[in-house]
C-alpha positions as CSV (number, residue, x, y, z in Angstrom):
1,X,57.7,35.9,-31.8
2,X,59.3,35.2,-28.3
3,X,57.8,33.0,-26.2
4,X,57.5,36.3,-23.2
5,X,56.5,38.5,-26.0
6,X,53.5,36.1,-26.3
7,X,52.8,36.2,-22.4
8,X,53.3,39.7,-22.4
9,X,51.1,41.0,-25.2
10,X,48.1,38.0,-23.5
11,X,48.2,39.6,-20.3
12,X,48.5,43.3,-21.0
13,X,45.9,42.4,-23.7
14,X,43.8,40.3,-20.9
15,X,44.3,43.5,-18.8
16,X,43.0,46.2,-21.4
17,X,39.6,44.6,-22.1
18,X,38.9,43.5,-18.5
19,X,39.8,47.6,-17.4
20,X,37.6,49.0,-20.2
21,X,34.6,46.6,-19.9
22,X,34.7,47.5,-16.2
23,X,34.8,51.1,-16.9
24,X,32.1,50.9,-19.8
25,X,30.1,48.9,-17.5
26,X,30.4,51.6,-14.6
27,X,29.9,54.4,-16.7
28,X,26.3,52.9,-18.2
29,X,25.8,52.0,-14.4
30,X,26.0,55.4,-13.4
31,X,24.3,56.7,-16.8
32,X,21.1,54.5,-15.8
33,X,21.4,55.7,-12.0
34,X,21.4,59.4,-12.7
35,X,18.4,59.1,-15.3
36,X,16.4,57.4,-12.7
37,X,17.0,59.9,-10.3
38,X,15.5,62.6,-12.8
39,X,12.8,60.5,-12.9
40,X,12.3,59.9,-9.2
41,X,12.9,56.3,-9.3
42,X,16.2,55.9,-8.1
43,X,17.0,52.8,-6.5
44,X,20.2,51.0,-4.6
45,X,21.6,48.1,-7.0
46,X,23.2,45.1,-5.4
47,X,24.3,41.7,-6.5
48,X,21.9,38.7,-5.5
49,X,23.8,36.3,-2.7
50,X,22.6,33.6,-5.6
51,X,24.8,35.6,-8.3
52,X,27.5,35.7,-5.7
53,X,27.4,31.9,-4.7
54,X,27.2,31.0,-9.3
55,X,30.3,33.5,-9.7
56,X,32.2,31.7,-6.5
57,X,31.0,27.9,-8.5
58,X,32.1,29.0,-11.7
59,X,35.6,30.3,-10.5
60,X,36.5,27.3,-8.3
61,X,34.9,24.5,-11.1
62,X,37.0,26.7,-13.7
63,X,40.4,26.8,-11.5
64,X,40.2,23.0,-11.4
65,X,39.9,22.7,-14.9
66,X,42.8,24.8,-15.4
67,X,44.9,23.1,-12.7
68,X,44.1,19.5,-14.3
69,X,45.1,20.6,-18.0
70,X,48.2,22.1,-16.5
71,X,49.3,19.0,-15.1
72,X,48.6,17.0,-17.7
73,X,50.8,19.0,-20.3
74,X,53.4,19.7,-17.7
75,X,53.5,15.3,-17.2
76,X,53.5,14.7,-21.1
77,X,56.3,17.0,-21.6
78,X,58.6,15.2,-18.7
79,X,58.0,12.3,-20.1
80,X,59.2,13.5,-23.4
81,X,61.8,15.0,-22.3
82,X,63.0,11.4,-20.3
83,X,62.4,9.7,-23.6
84,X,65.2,12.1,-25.3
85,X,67.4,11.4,-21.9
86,X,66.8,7.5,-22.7
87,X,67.7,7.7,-26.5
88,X,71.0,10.3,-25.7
89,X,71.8,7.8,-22.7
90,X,71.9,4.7,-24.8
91,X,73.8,6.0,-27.4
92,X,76.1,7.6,-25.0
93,X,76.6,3.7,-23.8
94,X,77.1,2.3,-27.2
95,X,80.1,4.7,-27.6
96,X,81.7,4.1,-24.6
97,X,81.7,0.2,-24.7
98,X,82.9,0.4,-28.4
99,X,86.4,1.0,-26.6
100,X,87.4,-2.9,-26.9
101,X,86.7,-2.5,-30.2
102,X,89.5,-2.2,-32.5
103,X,90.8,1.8,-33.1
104,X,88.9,1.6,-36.8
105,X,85.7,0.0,-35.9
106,X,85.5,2.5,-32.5
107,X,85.7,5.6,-35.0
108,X,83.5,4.0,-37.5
109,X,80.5,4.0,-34.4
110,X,81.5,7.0,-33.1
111,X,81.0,9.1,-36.8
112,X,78.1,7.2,-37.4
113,X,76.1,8.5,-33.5
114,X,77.7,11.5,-34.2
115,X,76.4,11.9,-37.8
116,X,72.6,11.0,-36.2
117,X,72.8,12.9,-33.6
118,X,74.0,16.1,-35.6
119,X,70.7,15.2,-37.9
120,X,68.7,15.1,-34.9
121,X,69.5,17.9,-33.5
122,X,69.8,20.3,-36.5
123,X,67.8,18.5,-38.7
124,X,64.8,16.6,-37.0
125,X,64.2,19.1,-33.9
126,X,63.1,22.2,-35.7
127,X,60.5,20.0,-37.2
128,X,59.2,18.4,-34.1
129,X,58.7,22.3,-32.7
130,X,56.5,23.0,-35.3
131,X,54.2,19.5,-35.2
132,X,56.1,18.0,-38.4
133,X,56.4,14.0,-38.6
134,X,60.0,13.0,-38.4
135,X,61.2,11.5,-42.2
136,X,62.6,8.5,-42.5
137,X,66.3,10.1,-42.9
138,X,66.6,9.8,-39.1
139,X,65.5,5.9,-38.7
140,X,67.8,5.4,-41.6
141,X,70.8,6.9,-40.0
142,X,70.3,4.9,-36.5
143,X,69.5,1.4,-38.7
144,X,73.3,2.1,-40.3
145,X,74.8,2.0,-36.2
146,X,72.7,-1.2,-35.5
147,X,73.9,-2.6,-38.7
148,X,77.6,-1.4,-37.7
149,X,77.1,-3.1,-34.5
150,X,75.0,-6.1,-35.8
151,X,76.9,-7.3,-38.5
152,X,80.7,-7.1,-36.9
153,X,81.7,-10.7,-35.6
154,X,83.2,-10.5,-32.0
155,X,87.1,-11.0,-32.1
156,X,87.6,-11.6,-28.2
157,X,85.9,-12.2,-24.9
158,X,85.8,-8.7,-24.4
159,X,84.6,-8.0,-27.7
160,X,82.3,-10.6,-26.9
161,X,81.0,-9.4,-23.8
162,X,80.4,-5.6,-25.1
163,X,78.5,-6.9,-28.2
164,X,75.3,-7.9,-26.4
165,X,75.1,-5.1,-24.5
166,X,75.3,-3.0,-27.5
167,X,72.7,-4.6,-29.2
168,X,70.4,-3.9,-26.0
169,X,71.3,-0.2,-25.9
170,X,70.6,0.4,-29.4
171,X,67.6,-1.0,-29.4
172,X,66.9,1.1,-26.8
173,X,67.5,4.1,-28.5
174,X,65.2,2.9,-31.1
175,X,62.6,2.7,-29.1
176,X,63.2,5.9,-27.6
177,X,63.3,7.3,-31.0
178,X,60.0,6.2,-31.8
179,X,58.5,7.6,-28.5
180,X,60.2,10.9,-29.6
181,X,58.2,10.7,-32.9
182,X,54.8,10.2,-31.1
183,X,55.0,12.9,-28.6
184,X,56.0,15.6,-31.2
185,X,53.1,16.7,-31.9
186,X,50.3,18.7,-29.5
187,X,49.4,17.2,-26.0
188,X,45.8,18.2,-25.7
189,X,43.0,18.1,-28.5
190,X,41.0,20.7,-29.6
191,X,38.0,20.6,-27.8
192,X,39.8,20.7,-24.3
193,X,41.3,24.3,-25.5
194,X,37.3,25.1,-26.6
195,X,36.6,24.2,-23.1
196,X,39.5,26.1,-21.8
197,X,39.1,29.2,-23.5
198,X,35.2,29.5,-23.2
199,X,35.5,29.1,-19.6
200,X,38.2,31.9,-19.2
201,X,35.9,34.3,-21.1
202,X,32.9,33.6,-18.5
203,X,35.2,33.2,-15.9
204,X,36.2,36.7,-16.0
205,X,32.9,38.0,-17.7
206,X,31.6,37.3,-14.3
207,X,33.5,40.1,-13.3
208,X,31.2,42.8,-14.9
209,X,28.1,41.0,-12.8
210,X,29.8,41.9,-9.7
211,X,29.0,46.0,-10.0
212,X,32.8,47.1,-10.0
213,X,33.5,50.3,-9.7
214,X,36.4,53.1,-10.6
215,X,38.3,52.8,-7.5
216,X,42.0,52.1,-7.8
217,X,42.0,48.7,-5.3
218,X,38.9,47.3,-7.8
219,X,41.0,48.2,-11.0
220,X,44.0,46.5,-9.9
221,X,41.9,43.3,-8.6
222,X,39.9,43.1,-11.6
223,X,43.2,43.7,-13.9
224,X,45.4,41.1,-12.1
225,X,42.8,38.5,-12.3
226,X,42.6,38.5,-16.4
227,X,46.6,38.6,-15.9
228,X,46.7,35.7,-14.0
229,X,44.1,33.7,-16.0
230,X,46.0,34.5,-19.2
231,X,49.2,33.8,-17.6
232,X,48.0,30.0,-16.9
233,X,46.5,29.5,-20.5
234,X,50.3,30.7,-21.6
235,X,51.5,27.8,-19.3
236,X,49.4,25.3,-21.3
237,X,49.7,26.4,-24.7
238,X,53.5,26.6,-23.5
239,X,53.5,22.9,-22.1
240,X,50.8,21.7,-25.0
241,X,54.5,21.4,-27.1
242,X,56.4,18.8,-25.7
243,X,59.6,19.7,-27.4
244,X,59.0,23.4,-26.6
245,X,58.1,26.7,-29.5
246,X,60.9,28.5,-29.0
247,X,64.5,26.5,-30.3
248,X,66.4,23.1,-29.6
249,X,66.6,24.0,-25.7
250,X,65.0,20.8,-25.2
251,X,67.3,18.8,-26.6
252,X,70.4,19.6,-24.1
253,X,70.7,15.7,-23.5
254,X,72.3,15.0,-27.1
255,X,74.5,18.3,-26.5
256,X,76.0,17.5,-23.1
257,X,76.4,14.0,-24.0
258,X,78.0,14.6,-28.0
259,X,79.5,18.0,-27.8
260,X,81.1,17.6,-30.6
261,X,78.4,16.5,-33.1
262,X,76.0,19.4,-32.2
């Protein structure tokens, strides 16, 4: 399922309940009303100023909440997403000063990146959209390039100026690696969605205290407000994946940078 199937089916869902609680509210409001006025007791229902002043509370309390857990996913997956930059980057480098390098040892590197990179993207991402662990394949595959690197002798001053630099940028892709493998998984924990999801139901259950009624203007308020708080729990579950739910978009870096290998 598409990631705006998703948003669509939460919000016209969010919409449906919110439009027939308000009308199945009304309807036992006016049910009540005409069965006091048989009686002889009919009497003008409003809301309390303190009900009004709670509902405000609970909406503006709830609206930070929401704002705050936004952030935060939206920050964990930039980082991310700069970590795959950094590991793409540096590799991108250890290919380019491999050209002092004799012809063979230049297309040795470059079929080794190429080869992790290819894993990486075909192999290791699908995994890290679904919460997998990385296996060990990966690390294997980028240990071969520092031992290419690593174990080749300098034969020049040029050669011998590159080398360092290439040991620096490798391990810098090795650490980016392993930052890659720590963010796959889900940003916030389960009791923050608890929290999040209990206070959107009595967020907008505080709609049915307000004693809405069937007019057009009240319908469409109290339908675009369940739209727009299921819209904002679809940007956090959305964001909650660093490495997104819907494909490899999220690793463009490796593609831009190795065209070929992906």
């Amino acid at each position: 399922m598409s990631e705006w199937l998703v948003l669509a089916v939460a919000m016209v869902a969010a919409c449906a309940v919110v439009l027939a609680g308000t009308l199945l509210s009304q309807r036992r409001r006016v049910e009540t009303e005409e069965a006091e006025t048989e009686g002889g007791a009919k009497r003008e229902i409003e809301t309390p100023d303190v009900l009004e002043y709670m509902t405000m509370m609970v909406g503006v309390v709830y609206a930070i909440v929401l704002g705050l857990a936004i952030a935060g996913v939206w920050e964990a997956r930039s980082t991310a997403q700069d970590e795959v930059r950094r590991e793409a980057q540096a590799l991108h480098e250890i290919t380019r000063r491999a050209e002092v390098f004799p012809l063979d040892v230049q297309e040795n590197l470059r079929a080794g990146i190429n080869d992790y990179v290819s894993y990486v993207v075909k192999k290791e991402w699908p995994r890290m959209t679904d919460g997998d662990k990385l296996s060990g394949r990966g690390a294997e595959m980028l240990g071969a390039v520092r031992a290419d690197i690593a174990e080749r002798v300098p034969g020049n001053q040029l050669e011998a100026q590159a080398y360092q630099p290439m040991i620096d940028q490798i391990a810098v892709a090795d650490d980016a690696r392993n930052a890659r493998a720590q963010n796959a998984g889900a940003t916030l924990p389960g009791v923050v969605w608890f929290g999040l999801i209990i206070g959107a139901l009595v967020t907008v259950g505080l709609i049915f205290t307000m004693h809405i009624g069937r007019s057009y203007r009240e319908l469409l308020i109290a339908g675009l407000f369940a739209a727009l708080i299921a819209f904002l729990l679809f940007l956090v579950w959305d964001f909650d994946a660093p490495f997104g739910r819907a494909g490899t978009a999220s690793a463009d870096a490796f593609r831009q940078l190795f065209p070929g290998a992906t």
